[in-house]
C-alpha positions in Angstrom: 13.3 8.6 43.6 14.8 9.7 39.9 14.7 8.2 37.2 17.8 7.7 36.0 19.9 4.9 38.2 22.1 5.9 41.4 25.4 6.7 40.6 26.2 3.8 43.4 23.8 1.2 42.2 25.1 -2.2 40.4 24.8 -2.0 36.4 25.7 -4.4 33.5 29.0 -4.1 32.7 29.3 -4.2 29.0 32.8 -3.8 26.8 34.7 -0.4 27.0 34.3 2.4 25.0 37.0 0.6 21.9 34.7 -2.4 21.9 31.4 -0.2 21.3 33.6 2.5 19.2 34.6 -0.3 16.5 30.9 -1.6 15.2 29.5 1.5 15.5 32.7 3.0 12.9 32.0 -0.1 10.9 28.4 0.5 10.5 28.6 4.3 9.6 30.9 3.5 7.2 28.8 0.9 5.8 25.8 3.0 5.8 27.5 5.9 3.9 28.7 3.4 1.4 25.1 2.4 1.1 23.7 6.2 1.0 26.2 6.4 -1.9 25.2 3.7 -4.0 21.8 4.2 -3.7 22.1 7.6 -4.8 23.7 6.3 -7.8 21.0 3.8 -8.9 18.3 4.7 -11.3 17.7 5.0 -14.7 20.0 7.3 -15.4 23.1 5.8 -13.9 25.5 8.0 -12.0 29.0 7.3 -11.0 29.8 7.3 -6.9 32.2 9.7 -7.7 30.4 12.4 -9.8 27.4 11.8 -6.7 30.2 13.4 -4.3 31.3 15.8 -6.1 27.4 17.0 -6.7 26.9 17.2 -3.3 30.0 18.6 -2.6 29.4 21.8 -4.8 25.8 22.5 -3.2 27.6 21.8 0.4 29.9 24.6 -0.7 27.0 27.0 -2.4 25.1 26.6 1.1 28.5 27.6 3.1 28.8 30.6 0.6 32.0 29.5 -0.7 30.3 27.9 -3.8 31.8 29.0 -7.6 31.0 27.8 -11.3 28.5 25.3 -12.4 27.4 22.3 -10.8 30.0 19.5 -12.2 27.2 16.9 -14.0 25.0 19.6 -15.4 21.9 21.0 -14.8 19.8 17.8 -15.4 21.9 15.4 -13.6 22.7 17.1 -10.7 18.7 18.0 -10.0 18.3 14.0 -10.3 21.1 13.5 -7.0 20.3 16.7 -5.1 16.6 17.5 -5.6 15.2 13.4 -6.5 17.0 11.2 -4.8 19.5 12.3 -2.2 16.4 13.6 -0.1 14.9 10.2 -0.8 17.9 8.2 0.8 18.2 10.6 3.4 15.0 10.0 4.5 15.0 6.5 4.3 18.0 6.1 6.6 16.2 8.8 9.2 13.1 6.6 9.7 14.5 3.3 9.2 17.1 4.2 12.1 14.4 5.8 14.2 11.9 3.1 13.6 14.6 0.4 14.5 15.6 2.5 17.5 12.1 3.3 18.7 11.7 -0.7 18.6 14.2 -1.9 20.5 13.0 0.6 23.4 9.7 -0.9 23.2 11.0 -4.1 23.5 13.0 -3.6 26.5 9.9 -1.5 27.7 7.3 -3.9 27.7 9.6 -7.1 27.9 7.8 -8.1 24.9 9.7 -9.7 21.8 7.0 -9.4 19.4 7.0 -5.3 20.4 7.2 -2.6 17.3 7.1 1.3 17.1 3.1 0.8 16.5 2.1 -1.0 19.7 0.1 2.0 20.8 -1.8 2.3 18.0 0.7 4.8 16.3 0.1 4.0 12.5 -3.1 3.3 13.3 -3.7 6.5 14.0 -1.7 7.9 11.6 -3.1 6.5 9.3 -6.6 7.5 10.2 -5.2 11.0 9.9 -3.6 11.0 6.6 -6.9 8.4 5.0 -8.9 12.1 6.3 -7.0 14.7 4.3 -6.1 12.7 1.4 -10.4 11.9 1.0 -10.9 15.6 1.9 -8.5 16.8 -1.0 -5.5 18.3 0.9 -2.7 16.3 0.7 -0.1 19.0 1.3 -1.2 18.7 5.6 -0.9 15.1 5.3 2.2 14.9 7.7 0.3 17.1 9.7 -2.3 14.7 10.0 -0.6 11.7 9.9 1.4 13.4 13.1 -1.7 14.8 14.7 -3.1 11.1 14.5 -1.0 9.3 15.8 -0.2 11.7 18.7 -4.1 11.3 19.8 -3.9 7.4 19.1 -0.7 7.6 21.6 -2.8 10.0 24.1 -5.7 7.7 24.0 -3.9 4.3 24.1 -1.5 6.0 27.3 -4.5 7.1 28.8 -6.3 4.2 28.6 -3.3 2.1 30.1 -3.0 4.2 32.6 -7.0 4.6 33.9 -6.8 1.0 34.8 -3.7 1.3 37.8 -0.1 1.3 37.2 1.2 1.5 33.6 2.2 -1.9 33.1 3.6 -3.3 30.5 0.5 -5.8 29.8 -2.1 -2.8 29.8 0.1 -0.9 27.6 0.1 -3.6 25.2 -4.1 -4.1 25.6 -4.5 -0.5 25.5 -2.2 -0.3 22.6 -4.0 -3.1 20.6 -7.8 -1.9 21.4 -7.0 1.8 20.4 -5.4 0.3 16.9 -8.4 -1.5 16.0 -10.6 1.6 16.7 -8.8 3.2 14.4 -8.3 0.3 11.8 -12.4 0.7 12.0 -12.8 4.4 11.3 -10.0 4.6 8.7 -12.2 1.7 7.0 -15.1 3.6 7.4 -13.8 6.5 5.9 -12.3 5.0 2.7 -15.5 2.6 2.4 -17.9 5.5 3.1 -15.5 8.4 1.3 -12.5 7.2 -1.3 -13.6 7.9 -5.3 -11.1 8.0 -8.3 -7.4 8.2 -7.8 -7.4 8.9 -3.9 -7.4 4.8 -3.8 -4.2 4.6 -5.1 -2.7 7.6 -3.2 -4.2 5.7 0.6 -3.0 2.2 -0.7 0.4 3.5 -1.1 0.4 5.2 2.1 -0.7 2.2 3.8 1.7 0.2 3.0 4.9 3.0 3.3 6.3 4.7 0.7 9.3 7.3 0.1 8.3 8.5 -2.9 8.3 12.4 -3.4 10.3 12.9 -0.4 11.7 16.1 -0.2 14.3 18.3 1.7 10.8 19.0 4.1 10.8 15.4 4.7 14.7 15.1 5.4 14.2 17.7 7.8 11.3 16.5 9.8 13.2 13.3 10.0 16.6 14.1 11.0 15.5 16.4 13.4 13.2 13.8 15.2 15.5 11.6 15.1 18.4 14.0 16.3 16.3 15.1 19.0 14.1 12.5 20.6 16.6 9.3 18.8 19.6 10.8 21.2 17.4 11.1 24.3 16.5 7.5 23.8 20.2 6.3 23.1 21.1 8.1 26.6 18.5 5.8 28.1 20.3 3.0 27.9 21.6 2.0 31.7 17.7 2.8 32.2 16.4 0.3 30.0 18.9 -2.3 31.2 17.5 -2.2 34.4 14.0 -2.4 33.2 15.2 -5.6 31.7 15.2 -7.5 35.0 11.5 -6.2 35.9 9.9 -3.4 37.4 11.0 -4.6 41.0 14.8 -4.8 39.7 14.5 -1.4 38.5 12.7 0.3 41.4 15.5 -1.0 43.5 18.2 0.6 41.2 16.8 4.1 42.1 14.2 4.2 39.1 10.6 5.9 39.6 9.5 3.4 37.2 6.2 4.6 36.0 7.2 7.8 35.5 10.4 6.7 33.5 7.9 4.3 31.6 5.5 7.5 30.6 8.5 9.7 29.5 10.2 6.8 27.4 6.7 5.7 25.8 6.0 9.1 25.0 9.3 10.2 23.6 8.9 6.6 21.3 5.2 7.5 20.4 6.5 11.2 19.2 9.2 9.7 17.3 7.4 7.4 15.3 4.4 9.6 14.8 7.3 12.0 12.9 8.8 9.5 11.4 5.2 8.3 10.0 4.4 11.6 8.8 6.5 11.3 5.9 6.9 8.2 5.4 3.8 6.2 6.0 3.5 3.0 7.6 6.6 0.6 7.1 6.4 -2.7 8.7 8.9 -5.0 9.9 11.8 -2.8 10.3 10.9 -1.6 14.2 10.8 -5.5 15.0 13.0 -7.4 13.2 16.3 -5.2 13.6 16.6 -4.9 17.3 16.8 -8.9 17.8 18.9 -9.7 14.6 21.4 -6.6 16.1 20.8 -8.3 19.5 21.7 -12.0 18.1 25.5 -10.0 17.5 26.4 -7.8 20.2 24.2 -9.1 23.0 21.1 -7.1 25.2 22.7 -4.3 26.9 21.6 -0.9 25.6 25.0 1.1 25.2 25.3 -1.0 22.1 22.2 -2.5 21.0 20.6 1.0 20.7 22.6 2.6 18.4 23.3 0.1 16.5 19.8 -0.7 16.1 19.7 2.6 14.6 22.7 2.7 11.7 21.3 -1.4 10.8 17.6 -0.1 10.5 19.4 3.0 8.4 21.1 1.0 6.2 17.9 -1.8 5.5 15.4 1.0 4.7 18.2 2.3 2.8 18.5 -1.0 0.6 15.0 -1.7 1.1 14.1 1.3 -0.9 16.8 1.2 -3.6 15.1 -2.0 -4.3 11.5 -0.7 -4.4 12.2 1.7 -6.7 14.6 0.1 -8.8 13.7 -3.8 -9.6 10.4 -3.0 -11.7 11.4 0.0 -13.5 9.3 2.2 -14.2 6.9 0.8 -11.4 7.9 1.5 -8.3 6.5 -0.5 -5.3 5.7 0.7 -1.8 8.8 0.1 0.7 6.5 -1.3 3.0 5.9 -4.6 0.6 10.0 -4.7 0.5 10.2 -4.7 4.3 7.8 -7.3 4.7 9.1 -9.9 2.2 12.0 -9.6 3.7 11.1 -9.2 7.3 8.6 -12.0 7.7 11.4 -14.9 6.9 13.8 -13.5 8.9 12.2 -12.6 11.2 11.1 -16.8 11.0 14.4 -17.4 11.3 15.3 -15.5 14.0 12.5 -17.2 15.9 13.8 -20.6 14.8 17.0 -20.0 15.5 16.0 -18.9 19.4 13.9 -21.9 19.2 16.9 -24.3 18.3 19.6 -22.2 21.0 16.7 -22.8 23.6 16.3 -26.9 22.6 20.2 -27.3 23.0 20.2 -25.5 27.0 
């Protein structure tokens, strides 16, 4: 038994490699269009163009091959490359892995209502960072916020797994208890611990935010998502098969709890990055998968990466907006995403509702 499927067994046969190719060109370019333009919104308005050609002189300095002075001037050209480049660049890293990591738990658990936190991950990570910021040290916040919800995962996991077979039900259970554990200490902690401003710093945590981010954060981002994102997007005849149960699957050649440990921890350590620096952003993990669904249909060769460039390009919007409608405030993404998400995702439900009347 492997886990991957038998080069002989039977597998969805979705459209060929034109049919995938064209969406996925039409979403990358739509995301890069966004990336752009959100570069280019603030207070001090910058034109697509000149955004570029900023880039493209540090692109050039990095490769050695850079001369003169940077082409808006010192000032401007610190606001795109050190302010908000990094900022867009992160939000399209986690809202592409959290999309991606969603529509692998999804097909995982066979579960609709499935997110990137069912094990407890922002829990947990959230326990973690509600620790350091009480304790003073903010700077090994993603550190903690990692190391949290890696434990959560670890707990929830093991858990799940000391009552039988991993199922998809106990995962769930196991998921839910572990969350509400740590719901309760990080309560504990702020009830017991938070004075002064380190309220406002674990609000905004809690509910996501991109503020700050750095070329650290891009890095920590991209690379999860680079890494562990593209082993999940090469799980996709896997997944298919674990859409017709567990039975299904074992008969395809799958060694289906061991498949199920290695895809749930590869999602666990991809969200548990991507919270790091980023906090907890709701809505984005759930809603994406079926909206992307609704258009190209379940199987995985397209819905994953897909997923991916649709949840980049609505954290990407999502954010522009939080930090640009109540200027100077600037609200948490994580209160975008969930004005937004919660009616769609309302109408996503109706809309399966009303496709389900009419069968």
């Amino acid at each position: 038994m492997t886990s991957t499927l038998r080069r002989d067994a039977p597998v969805a046969v979705g459209p060929g490699r034109r049919g995938v190719a064209v969406p996925l060109l039409a979403a990358s370019a739509v995301l890069l269009a966004s990336m752009t333009v959100a570069v280019s919104v603030g207070p001090a308005g910058i034109a697509p163009a000149d955004v570029w050609a900023s880039v493209a002189h540090h692109l050039t300095g990095l490769l050695g091959a850079g001369t003169g002075t940077a082409p808006l001037g010192p000032l401007l050209d610190g606001v795109v490359w050190e302010l908000r480049l990094p900022r867009v660049l992160t939000a399209a890293a986690v809202g592409a892995g959290l999309a991606l990591c969603g529509a692998v738990m999804q097909s995982l658990t066979r579960n609709p209502l499935a997110d990137p936190y069912l094990l407890g991950l922002s829990a947990g990570a959230s326990l973690g960072a509600v620790s350091v910021i009480v304790l003073g040290i903010s700077l090994l916040l993603p550190v903690a916020a990692f190391v949290g919800a890696f434990l959560a995962m670890a707990a929830a996991l093991g858990l799940a797994g000391s009552l039988g077979t991993l199922t998809p039900g106990r995962t769930v259970l196991a998921g839910l208890a572990v969350a509400q554990l740590c719901a309760a200490a990080t309560s504990f902690v702020i009830f017991w611990s938070a004075t002064g401003d380190s309220y406002r710093d674990i609000l905004a945590w809690l509910m996501g935010s991109l503020a700050g981010a750095g070329w650290a954060d891009v890095a920590i981002a991209v690379t999860a998502v680079a890494v562990l994102g593209t082993g999940l997007v090469g799980s996709a005849r896997t997944l298919d098969a674990f859409a017709f149960g567990d039975a299904a699957a074992t008969a395809l050649g799958i060694d289906v709890p061991r498949t199920r440990w290695v895809l749930l921890t590869a999602v666990a350590l991809l969200t548990g990055g991507l919270v790091a620096v980023s906090g907890s952003i709701g809505f984005v993990g759930l809603i994406v998968p079926h909206a992307v669904r609704l258009v190209v249909g379940a199987p995985h060769r397209r819905l994953l990466p897909l997923s991916a460039l649709v949840g980049a390009i609505f954290l990407v919007w999502a954010d522009t907006a939080a930090r640009a409608l109540f200027e100077p405030r600037e609200l948490p993404v994580g209160i975008v995403t969930a004005f937004v998400g919660a009616p769609v995702f309302a109408a996503l439900l109706w809309q399966r509702r009303t496709a389900s009347a009419e069968l």
